[in-house]
N, C-alpha and C positions, 0 to 999 in steps of 0.2 A: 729878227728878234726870236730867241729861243722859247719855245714857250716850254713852263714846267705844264710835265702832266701830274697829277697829283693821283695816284691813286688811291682809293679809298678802302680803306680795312674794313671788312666785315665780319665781325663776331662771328665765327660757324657754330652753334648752338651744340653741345654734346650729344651725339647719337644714345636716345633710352634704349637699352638694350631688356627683352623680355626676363623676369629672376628665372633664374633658373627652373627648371620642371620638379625638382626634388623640392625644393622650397616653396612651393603652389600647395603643392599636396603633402608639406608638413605641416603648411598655414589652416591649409583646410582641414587636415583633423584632429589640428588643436580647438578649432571651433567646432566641429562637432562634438569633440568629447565633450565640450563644455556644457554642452544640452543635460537638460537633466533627464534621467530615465524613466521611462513610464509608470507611475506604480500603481500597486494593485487598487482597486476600484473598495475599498473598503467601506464605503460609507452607502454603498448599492444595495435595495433590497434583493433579496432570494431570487437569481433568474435562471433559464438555463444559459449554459456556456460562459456566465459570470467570471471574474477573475477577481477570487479573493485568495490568492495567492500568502500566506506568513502573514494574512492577517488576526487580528485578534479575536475570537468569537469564544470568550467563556459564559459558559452559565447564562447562557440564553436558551428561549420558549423557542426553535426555530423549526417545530414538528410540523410536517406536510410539505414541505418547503421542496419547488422546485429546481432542482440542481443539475438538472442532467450535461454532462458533459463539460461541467464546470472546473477548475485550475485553482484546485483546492490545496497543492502543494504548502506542505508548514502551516497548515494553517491550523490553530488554538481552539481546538473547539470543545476541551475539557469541560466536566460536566454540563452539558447542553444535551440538550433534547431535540434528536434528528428525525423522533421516533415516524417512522410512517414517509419518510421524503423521500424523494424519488433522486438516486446518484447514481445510477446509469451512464455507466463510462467516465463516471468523475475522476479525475484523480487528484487524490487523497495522500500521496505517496508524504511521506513523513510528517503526517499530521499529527496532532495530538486526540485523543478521545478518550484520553483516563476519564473513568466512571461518566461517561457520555452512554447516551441512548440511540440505539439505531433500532430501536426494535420495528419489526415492518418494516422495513425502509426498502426498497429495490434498488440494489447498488448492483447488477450484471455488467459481466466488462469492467468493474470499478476498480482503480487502482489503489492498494490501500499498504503496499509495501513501505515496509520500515515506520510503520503510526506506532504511537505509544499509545496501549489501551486496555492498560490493567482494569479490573474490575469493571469492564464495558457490558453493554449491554445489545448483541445483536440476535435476542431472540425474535426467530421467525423472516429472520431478515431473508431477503432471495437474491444472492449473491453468485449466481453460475456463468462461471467463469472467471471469476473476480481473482483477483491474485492478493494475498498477504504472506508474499517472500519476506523472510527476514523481520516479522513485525513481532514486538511486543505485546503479549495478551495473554499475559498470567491472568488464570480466573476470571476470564471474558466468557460470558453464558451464550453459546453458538443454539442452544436449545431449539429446535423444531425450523432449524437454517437449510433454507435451500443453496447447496453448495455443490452440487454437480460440477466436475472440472475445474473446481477450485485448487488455487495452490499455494502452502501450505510449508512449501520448504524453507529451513534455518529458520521457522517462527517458530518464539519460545511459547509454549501452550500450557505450562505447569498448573495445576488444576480446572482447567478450563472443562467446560460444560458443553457436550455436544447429544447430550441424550434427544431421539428422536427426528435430528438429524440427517438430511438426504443428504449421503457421503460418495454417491456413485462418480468410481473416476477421479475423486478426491486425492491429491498427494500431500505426503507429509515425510517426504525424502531429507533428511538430516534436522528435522522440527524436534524441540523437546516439550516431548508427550510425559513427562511426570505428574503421576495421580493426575491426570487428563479421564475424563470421564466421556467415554462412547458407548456405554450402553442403551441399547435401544436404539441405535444409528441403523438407519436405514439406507440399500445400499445395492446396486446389480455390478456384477462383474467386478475388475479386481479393485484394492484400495494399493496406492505405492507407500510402503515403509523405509525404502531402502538406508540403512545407516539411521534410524528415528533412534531418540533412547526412549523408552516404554518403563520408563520405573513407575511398577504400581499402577499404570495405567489398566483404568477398567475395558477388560473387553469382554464381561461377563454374556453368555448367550449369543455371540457375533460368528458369525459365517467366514471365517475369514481364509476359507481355502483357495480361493484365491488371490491372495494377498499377493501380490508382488517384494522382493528387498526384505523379506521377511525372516530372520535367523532364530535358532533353537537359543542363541544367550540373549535375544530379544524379549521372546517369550518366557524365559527363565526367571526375567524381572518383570514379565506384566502378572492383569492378577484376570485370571480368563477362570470357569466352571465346567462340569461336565457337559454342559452345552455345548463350549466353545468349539471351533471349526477349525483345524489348520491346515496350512498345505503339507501336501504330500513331503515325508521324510521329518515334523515334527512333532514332538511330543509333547502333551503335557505335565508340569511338572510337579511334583508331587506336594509343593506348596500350594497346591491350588485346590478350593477356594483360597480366598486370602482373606483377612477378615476387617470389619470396619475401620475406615480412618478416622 
């Protein structure tokens, strides 16, 4: 008798094959983008290293306030009162301080390039070393600012106040010094003007023979006295004194 043998079909199950390697790591950072970004710590009191980055700070009391080292980028700190705090190394870089107060403040190392800070207030402030490239501060009172090694360049300075002034070392290479006020700035060795515009800019009584960048149609438009000091090869010009603005 023949026997049937019956053999039995088994399902082979379809081999999972791993997704691809591109597609692992397109999945994954679709999921990370979807995290949301860290944001700035805005609701934090006054610390050092703080991060109030573009946050909003008007017209706040926030004088004596410890900030050193803090990431103060874009941040709103129109008329507020900084006066007396300590921003040592802060940066500040496109903040706002229209008619804000730093007076006393110690901001050394502070980065404060590109702020907007018309009618500011950083008298007495001790600022050396501190950089305000490119910043805004028309008629911001620098009055009795320690500003050693400060810098100064493409800031628009148009009546600004720096009488009494520690200027030493100070540049203000392509800055617009129009009716900018430095008399009575105090100062060793040389100051850099190179490329500055000086219209009507006081330099009444100022030592400025060692000026660095300094040109005879520079000083043609400032407004200097028999006092004045220039380097070697300029003259004073025969509009000088100049008379009240």
């Amino acid at each position: 008798m023949t026997k049937r043998l019956r053999v039995a079909r088994k399902t082979i199950p379809p081999v999972l094959t791993p997704a691809p390697l591109a597609s692992v790591f397109l999945l994954s950072g679709l999921l990370f983008s979807a995290q949301p970004a860290i944001a700035s710590d805005c609701g934090s009191m006054p610390a050092p290293g703080l991060d109030w980055s573009e946050c909003t700070k008007k017209s706040l009391m926030l004088s004596s306030s410890e900030l050193e080292g803090a990431n103060l980028f874009g941040t709103d700190f129109s008329m507020t009162d900084l006066s007396g705090s300590n921003l040592t190394a802060a940066n500040l870089e496109k903040a706002h301080l229209v008619r804000a107060w730093l007076a006393g403040a110690r901001a050394e190392k502070a980065n404060f390039a590109r702020v907007e800070a018309y009618r500011s207030s950083f008298v007495n402030i001790v600022a050396t070393g501190a950089s305000f490239a490119s910043a805004e501060l028309q008629r911001a009172d620098f009055s009795g600012a320690q500003l050693t090694g400060a810098n100064f360049e493409k800031a628009e300075l148009g009546r600004a106040h720096f009488k009494g002034a520690v200027l030493t070392g100070t540049r203000f290479s392509l800055a617009n010094l129009s009716r900018a006020d430095l008399t009575a700035a105090k100062f060793e060795g040389p100051l850099v003007f190179d490329q500055a515009f000086l219209y009507l800019t006081r330099i009444e009584g100022l030592d400025l023979s060692a000026a660095t960048g300094l040109e005879q149609a520079q000083v043609d438009l400032a407004c200097g006295d028999d006092k004045t000091k220039l380097p070697a090869g300029l003259t004073a010009p025969s509009s000088w004194p100049c008379g009240t603005d």
